[in-house]
ZAMARGU-4260 file (C-alpha; in steps of 0.2 Angstrom, whole numbers, plus 5000, padded with zeros to 4 digits):
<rodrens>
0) 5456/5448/5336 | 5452/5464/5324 | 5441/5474/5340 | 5452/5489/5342 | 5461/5493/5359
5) 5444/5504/5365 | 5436/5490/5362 | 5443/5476/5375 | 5429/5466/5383 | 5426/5451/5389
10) 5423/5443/5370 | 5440/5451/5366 | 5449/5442/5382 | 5445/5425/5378 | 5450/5428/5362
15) 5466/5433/5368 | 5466/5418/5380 | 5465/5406/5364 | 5478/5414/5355 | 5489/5413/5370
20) 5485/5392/5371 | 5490/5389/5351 | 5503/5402/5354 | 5509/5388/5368 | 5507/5374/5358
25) 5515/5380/5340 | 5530/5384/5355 | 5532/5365/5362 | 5524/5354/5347 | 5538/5349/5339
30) 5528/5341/5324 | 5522/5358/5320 | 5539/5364/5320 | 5546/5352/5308 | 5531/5353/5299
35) 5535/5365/5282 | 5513/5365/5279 | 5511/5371/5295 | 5524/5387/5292 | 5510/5397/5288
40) 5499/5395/5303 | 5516/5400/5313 | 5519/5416/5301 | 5499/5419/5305 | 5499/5416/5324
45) 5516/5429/5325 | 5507/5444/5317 | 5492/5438/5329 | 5502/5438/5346 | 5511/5457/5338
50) 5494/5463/5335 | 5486/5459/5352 | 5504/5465/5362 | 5501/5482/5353 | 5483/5484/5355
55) 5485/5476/5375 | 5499/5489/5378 | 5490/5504/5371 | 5474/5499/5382 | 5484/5496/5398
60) 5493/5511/5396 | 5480/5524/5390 | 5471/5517/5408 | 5487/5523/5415 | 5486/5538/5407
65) 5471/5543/5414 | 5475/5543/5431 | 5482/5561/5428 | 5468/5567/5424 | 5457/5580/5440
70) 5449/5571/5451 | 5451/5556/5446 | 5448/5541/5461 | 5462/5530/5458 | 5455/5517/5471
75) 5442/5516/5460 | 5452/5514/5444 | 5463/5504/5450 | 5449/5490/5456 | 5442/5491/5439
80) 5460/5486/5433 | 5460/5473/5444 | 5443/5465/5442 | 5442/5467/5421 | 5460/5467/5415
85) 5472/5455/5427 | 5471/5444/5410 | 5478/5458/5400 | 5495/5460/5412 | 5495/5440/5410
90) 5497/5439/5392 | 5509/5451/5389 | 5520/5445/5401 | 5521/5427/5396 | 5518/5432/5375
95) 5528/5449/5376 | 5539/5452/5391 | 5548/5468/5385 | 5532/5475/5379 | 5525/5469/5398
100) 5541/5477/5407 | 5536/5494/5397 | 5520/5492/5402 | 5526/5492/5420 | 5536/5505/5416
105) 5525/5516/5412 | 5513/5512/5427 | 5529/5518/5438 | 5531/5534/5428 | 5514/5539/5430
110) 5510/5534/5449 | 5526/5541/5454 | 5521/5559/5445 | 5503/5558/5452 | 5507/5550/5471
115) 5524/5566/5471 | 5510/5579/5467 | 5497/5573/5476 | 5511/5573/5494 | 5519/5590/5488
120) 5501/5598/5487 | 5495/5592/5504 | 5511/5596/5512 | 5508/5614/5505 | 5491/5614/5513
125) 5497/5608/5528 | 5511/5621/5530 | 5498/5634/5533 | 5491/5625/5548 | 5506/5625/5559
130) 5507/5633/5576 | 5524/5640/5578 | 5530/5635/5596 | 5549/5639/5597 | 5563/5646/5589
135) 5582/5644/5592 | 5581/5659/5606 | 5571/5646/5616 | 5583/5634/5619 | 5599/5636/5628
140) 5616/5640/5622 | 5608/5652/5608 | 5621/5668/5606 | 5612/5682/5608 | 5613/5700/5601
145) 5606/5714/5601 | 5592/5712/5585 | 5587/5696/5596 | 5582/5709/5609 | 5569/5717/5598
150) 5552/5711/5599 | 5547/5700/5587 | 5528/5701/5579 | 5526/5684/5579 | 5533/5682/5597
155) 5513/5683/5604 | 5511/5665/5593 | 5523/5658/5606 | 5520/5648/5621 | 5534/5644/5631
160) 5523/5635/5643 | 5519/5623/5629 | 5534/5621/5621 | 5541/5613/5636 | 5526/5603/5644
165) 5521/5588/5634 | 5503/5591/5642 | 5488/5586/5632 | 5500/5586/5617 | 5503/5567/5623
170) 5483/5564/5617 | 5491/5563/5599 | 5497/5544/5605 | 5480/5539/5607 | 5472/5547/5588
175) 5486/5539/5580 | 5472/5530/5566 | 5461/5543/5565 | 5457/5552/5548 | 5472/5565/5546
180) 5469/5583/5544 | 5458/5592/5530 | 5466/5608/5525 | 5452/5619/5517 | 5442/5614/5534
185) 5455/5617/5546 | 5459/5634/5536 | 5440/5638/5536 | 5438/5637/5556 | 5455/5644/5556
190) 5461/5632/5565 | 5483/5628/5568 | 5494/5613/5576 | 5508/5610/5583 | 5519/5601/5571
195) 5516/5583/5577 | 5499/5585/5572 | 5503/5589/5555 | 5517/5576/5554 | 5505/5562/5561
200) 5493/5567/5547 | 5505/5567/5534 | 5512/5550/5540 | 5493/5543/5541 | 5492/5548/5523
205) 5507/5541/5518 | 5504/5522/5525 | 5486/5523/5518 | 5492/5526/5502 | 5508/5515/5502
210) 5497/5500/5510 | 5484/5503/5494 | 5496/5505/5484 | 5506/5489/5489 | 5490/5480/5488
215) 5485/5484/5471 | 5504/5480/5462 | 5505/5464/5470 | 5490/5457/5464 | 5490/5468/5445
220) 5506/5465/5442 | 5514/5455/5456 | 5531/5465/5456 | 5535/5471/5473 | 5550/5477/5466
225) 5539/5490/5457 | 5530/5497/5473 | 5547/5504/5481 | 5549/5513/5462 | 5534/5521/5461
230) 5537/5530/5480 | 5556/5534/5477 | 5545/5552/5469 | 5534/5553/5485 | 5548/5552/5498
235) 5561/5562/5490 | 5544/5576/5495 | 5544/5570/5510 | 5561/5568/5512 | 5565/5586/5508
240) 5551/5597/5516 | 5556/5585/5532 | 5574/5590/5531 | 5569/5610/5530 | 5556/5609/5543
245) 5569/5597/5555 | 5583/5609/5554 | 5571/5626/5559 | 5564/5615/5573 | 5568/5620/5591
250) 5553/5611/5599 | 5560/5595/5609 | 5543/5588/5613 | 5536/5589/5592 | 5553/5579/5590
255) 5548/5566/5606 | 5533/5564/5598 | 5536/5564/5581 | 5547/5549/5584 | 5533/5540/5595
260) 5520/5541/5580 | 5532/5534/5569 | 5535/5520/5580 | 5516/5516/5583 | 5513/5518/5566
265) 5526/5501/5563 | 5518/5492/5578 | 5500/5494/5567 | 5503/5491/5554 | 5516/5474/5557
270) 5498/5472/5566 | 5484/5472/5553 | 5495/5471/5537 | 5503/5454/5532 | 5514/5462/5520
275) 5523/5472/5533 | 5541/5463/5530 | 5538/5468/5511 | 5536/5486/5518 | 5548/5485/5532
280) 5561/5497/5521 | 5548/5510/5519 | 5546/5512/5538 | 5564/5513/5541 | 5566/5527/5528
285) 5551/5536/5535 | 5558/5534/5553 | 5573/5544/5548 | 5567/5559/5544 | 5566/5560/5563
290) 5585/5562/5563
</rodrens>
């Protein structure tokens, strides 16, 4: 038990896994607990379990850490995790369960930073890609004045055409699973969409990301309760760039759309994804952005 937290291997997990069965039997034998010769070993296996708690924690953790760094594949990291170090979560929670609940409170802390920045970045990019269709003097019952008379310069991006015929804008029902949009190679072939395309891209990201992540907590840590913590960050992103783009939206059929991806969105995943009960309030939370 003296390797140091950098150090964790398989050597060092089975000895973690026999201190964890005399740590269980010093707990229930109660001849080792009346026993006054046998205080020491108590005294000894105490400092033992604090030592490994300490040196457990500062591993996990530093892990964690890590996932803030560029570029870093959390998929990837988070398999390792899985694979090597399930033991790890294991011990502290049956040998240590404050030093486990910081442990998963500092897995929260970090994954909800990382997952909000990752959203508030990609939805940046995506706001260059959008194709302006309407504004409010498209739709009936605008006031009009005299400035609304002037011509615009951004009039010419317009398409009254297409903002009122869904067209081959319906098409998007039918790529609902394909990979969402790249920014940089979409801005490189100067390329622009009408909002429902961004918004199914964003959406794809978003259930790929929540499914993973579900994944990974409920079989690391099995917390569900930690998964909805870890996306309060992400949709309060969402939740904010869908409330300024919803209320300068004048494009019925985006909004038609928009609520039909959602929809299909729920129908796959309740599909291919045993857990979708677990996730049913995410779904409901992203579905009312629509409104």
């Amino acid at each position: 038990m003296e390797s140091s937290f950098w150090q964790v291997n398989d050597d060092y997990i089975k000895s973690l896994n026999m201190l964890s069965k005399k740590l269980r039997f010093a707990q229930v034998d109660p001849l080792l607990n009346a026993s006054k010769a046998l205080k020491d070993i108590k005294q000894e296996l105490e400092r033992l379990r604090k030592k490994a708690l300490s040196k457990v924690s500062a591993y996990v953790i530093g892990i964690f850490s890590s996932m803030r760094k560029p570029g870093t594949n959390i998929q990837i990291l988070q398999q390792n995790l899985l694979q090597k170090y399930r033991y790890l979560v294991l011990f502290l929670k049956e040998h240590g369960i404050e030093t486990y609940n910081d442990v998963c409170a500092a897995y929260v802390d970090k994954m909800n930073k990382v997952l909000s920045e990752d959203f508030r970045v990609y939805l940046e990019s995506l706001e260059s890609l959008k194709l302006d269709i309407g504004v409010s003097t498209d739709v009936i019952g605008y006031d009009a004045n005299v400035l609304d008379l002037i011509p615009r310069g951004r009039e010419q991006l317009r398409n009254h055409h297409f903002m009122f015929s869904l067209g081959e804008r319906s098409n998007i029902l039918k790529e609902i699973d394909q990979p969402g949009l790249v920014p940089c190679i979409s801005e490189a072939n100067s390329l622009k969409y009408p909002y429902e395309v961004i918004f199914r891209s964003l959406q794809k990201l978003l259930m790929d990301t929540a499914s993973s992540e579900y994944i990974f907590i409920k079989a690391f840590f099995r917390e569900e309760s930690m998964f909805y913590q870890v996306f309060e960050g992400p949709f309060a992103v969402i939740d904010e760039n869908m409330k300024l783009t919803l209320a300068n939206s004048h494009d019925a059929i985006c909004l038609m759309l928009m609520i039909c991806i959602t929809k299909k969105h729920q129908v796959g995943r309740n599909m291919n994804f045993a857990f979708f009960g677990d996730m049913k309030p995410t779904f409901v939370k992203v579905e009312t952005f629509n409104f």
